[in-house]
C-alpha positions in Angstrom: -19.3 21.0 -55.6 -21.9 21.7 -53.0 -20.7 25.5 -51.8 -22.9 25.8 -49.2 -21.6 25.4 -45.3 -23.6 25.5 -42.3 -21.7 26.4 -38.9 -24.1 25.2 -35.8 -21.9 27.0 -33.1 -22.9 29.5 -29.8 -19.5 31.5 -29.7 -21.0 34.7 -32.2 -17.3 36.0 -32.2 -16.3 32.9 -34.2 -19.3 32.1 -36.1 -19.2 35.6 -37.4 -15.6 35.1 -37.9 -16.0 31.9 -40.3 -18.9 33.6 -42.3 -16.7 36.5 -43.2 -14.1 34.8 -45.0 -16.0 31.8 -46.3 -18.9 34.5 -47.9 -15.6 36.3 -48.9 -14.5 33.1 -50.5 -18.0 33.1 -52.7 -19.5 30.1 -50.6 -22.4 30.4 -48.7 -22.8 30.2 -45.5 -25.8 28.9 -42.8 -26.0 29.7 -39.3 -27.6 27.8 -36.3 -26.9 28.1 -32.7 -29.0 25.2 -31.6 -28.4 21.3 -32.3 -32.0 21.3 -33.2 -32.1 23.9 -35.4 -29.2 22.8 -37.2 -30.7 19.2 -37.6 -33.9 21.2 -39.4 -31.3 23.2 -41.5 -29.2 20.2 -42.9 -32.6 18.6 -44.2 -33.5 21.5 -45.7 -30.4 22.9 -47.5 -28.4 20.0 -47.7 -25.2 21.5 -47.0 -21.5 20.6 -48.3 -20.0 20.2 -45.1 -21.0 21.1 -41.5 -18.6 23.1 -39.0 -20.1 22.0 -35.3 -19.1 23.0 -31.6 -19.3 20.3 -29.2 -21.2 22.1 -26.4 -24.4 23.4 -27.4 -27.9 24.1 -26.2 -30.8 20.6 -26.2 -28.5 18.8 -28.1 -24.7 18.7 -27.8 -22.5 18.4 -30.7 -21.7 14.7 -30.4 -25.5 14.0 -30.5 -26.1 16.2 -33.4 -22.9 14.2 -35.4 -24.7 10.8 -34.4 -27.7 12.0 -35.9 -26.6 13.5 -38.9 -24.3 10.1 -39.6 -27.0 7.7 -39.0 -29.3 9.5 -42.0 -29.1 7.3 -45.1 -29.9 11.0 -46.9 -26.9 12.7 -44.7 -24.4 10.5 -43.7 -21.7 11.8 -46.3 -21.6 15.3 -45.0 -17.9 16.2 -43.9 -18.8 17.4 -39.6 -15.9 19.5 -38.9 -15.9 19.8 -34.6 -14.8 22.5 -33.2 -14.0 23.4 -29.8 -11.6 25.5 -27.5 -11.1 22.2 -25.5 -9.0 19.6 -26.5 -7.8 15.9 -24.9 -7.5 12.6 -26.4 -11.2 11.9 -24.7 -12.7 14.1 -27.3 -10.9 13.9 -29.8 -11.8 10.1 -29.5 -15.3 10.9 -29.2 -15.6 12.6 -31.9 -14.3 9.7 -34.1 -16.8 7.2 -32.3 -19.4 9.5 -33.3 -18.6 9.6 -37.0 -16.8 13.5 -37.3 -14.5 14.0 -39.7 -12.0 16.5 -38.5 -11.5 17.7 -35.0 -9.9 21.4 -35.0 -9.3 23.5 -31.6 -9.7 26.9 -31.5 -8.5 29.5 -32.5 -8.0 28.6 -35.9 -6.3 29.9 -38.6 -8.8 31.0 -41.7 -6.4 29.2 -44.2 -6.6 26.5 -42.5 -10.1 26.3 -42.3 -10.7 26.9 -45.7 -8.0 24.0 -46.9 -9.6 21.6 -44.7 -13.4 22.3 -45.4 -12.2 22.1 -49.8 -10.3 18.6 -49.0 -13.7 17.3 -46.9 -15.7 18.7 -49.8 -14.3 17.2 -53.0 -13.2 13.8 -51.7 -15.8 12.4 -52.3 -17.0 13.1 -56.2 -12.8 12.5 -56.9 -13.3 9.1 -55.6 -16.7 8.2 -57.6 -15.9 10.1 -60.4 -12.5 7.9 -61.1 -13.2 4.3 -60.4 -15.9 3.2 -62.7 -14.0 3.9 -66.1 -10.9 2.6 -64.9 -12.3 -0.8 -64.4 -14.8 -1.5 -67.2 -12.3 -0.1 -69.9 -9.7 -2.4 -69.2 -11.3 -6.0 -68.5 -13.6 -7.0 -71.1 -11.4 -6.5 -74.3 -8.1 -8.2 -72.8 -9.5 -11.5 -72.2 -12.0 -11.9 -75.3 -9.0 -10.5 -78.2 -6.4 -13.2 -77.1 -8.4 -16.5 -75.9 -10.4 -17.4 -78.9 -8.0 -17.3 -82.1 -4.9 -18.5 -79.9 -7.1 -21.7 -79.4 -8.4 -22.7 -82.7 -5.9 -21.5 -85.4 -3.7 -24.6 -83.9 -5.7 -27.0 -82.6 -7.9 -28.1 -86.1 -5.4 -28.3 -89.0 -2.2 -30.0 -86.8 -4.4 -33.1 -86.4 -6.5 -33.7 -89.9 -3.4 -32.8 -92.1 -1.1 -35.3 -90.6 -3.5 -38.0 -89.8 -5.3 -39.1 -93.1 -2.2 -39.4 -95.2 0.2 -41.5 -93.6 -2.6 -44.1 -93.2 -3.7 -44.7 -96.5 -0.5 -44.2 -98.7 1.6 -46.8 -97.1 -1.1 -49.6 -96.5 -3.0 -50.2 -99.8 0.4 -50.6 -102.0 2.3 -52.9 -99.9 0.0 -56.0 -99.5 -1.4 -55.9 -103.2 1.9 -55.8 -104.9 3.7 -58.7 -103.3 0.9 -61.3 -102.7 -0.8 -61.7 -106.0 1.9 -62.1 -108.8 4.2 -64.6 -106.4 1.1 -67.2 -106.6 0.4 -66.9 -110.0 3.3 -67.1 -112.1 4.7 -70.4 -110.2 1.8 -73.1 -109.9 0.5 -73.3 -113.3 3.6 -74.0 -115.6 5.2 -76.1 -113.6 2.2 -78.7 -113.4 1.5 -78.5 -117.1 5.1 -78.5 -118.7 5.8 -82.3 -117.5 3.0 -84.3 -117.0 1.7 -84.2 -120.8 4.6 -85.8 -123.3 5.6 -88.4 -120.7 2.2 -90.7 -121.3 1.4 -89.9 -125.0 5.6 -91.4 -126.0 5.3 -95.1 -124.5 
């Protein structure tokens, strides 16, 4: 978990505010009261969230969001805007420009401090949990029941049944009938009476 938050914001009173309880909190903090100098900051400490007012100096708040969410390298810092002024209009705007929480001050330190956690481990939760829970649980459940369900049935029902009833019933019946009905009939009834009739007269 990246501790380290960087409030761009002109109201001292708050900003001074915010750093006592988050430094009290053991996180540290970065301070900017320009949009431009806060831009140089987040490339050069990478912070873990960002707590932004909407009207500053050069660059308002909603330019310095676009900015920030349009970096490959940045876009996944939590912006938290913060403002004293609140209407649907910004709160709206600061959606279009890719914030991630809109709080109006004053604000409560708890608050604060339970939004900015939530902002800051979201992310790693969500990585951290869906890889496993995937590649653990789909390769070994098709491979274990396709292959032996298939082949332990399929080979030995059809060459046990098949050879058999073919060659045991065929062979015997034509062999036994037809040769022993010729035989034993045409050649003693031929010889038996044509002989002794001639040879007497």
């Amino acid at each position: 978990m990246n501790n380290k938050i960087l409030i761009i914001e002109t109201d001292d009173v708050f900003m001074g505010q915010c750093k006592t309880h988050l430094e009290g909190l053991g996180i540290k903090v970065l301070v900017s009261g320009t949009g431009p100098e806060g831009l140089r900051m987040i490339k050069q400490e990478k912070p873990g969230a960002v707590i932004l007012d909407i009207t500053l100096p050069y660059l308002n708040g909603f330019h310095v969001c676009k900015l920030i969410k349009s970096d490959p390298r940045f876009k996944d810092i939590p912006v938290i805007f913060v403002s004293s002024k609140e209407n649907s209009d910004i709160i709206l705007q600061t959606k279009r420009v890719g914030g991630d929480l809109f709080l109006r001050k004053p604000i409560n330190s708890d608050q604060l401090t339970e939004q900015l956690v939530q902002l800051i481990v979201r992310k790693p939760q969500v990585d951290d949990t869906a890889a496993p829970a995937v590649d653990d649980t789909a390769a070994p459940a098709v491979d274990a029941t396709a292959a032996p369900a298939v082949d332990a049935t399929a080979t030995p029902a059809v060459e046990d049944t098949a050879v058999p009833a073919v060659e045991d019933t065929a062979v015997p019946a034509v062999d036994a009938t037809a040769v022993p009905t010729v035989e034993d009939t045409a050649v003693p009834a031929v010889d038996a009476t044509a002989t002794p009739a001639v040879d007497t007269n």
